[in-house]
C-alpha positions in Angstrom: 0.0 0.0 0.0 1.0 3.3 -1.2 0.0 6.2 1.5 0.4 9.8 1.3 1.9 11.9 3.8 1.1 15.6 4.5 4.8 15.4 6.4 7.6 12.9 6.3 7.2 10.6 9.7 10.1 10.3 11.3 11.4 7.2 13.5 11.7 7.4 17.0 11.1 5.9 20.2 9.8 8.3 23.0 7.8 8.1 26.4 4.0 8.4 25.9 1.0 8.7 28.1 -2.3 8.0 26.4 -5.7 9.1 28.0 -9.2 8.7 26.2 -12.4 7.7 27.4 -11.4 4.6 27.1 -9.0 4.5 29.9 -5.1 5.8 30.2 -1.6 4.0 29.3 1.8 3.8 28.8 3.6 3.5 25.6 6.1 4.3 23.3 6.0 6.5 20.2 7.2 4.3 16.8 7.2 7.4 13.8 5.9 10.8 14.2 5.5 14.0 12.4 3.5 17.2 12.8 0.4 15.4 11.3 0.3 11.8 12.6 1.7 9.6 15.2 2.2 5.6 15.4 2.3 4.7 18.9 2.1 1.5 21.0 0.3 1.4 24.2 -1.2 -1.5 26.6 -4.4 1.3 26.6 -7.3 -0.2 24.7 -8.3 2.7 22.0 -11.6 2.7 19.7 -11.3 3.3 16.6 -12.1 7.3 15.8 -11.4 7.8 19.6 -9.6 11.3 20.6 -7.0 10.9 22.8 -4.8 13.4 25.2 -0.8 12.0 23.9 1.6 13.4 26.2 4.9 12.7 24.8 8.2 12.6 26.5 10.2 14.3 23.8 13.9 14.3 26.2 14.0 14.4 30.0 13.3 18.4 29.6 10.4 18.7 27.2 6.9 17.5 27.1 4.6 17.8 24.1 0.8 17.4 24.6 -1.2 17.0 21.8 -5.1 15.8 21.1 -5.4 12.9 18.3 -7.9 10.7 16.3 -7.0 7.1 16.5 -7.5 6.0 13.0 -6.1 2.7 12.4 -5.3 0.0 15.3 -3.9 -2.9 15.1 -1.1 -4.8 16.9 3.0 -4.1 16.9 5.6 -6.3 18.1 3.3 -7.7 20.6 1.6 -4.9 21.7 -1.3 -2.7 21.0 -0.7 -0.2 18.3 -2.6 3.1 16.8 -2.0 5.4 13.8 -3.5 8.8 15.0 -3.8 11.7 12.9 -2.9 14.9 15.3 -5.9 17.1 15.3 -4.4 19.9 18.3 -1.4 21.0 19.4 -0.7 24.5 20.4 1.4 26.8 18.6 4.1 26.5 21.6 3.9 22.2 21.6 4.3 22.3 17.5 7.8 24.6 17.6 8.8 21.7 20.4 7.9 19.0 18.2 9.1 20.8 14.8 12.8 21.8 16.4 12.8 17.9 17.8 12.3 16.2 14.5 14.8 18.7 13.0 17.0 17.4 15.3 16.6 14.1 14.7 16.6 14.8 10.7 20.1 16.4 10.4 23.0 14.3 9.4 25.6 13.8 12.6 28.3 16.0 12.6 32.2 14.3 12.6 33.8 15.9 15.7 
């Protein structure tokens, strides 16, 4: 399957806490961007669900954001959701824009 992106994802593995209706979780963000997340969680999410993702980004910065789980499904054993982000505040975007730009640039010999 051929998808689309609106933004590239990028790889990663941070900290998440997941809280919808459904209940609250740990987990650990697969691939982000400023669009979508893929994130694994022992919360059980419906699907179309909006949940609070408060994301771990280093030990000094938090990002909080409110998504629509849009596809679940199972990875590596655990429970997994694609969620398209539908708020972040202007502040918690420029966190999670300068931290993918981070993690985008090509490491520097020393």
């Amino acid at each position: 399957m051929n998808e689309q992106r609106r933004e590239p994802r990028v790889r990663v593995d941070w900290p998440v806490l997941a809280s919808g209706f459904s209940g609250r979780g740990e987990g650990r963000v697969v691939d982000i961007s400023l669009c979508g997340i893929l994130f694994e969680s022992d919360v059980k999410l419906a699907d179309r669900e909006l949940v609070l993702l408060r994301i771990s980004v280093d030990a000094h910065t938090i990002v909080e954001c409110v998504a629509q789980v849009v596809r679940a499904g199972a990875h590596g054993g655990s429970r997994a959701y694609g969620a398209d982000i539908r708020y972040i505040s202007a502040l918690d975007r420029q966190r999670l824009s300068f931290a993918l730009l981070l993690l985008q640039e090509p490491a520097h010999a020393h």
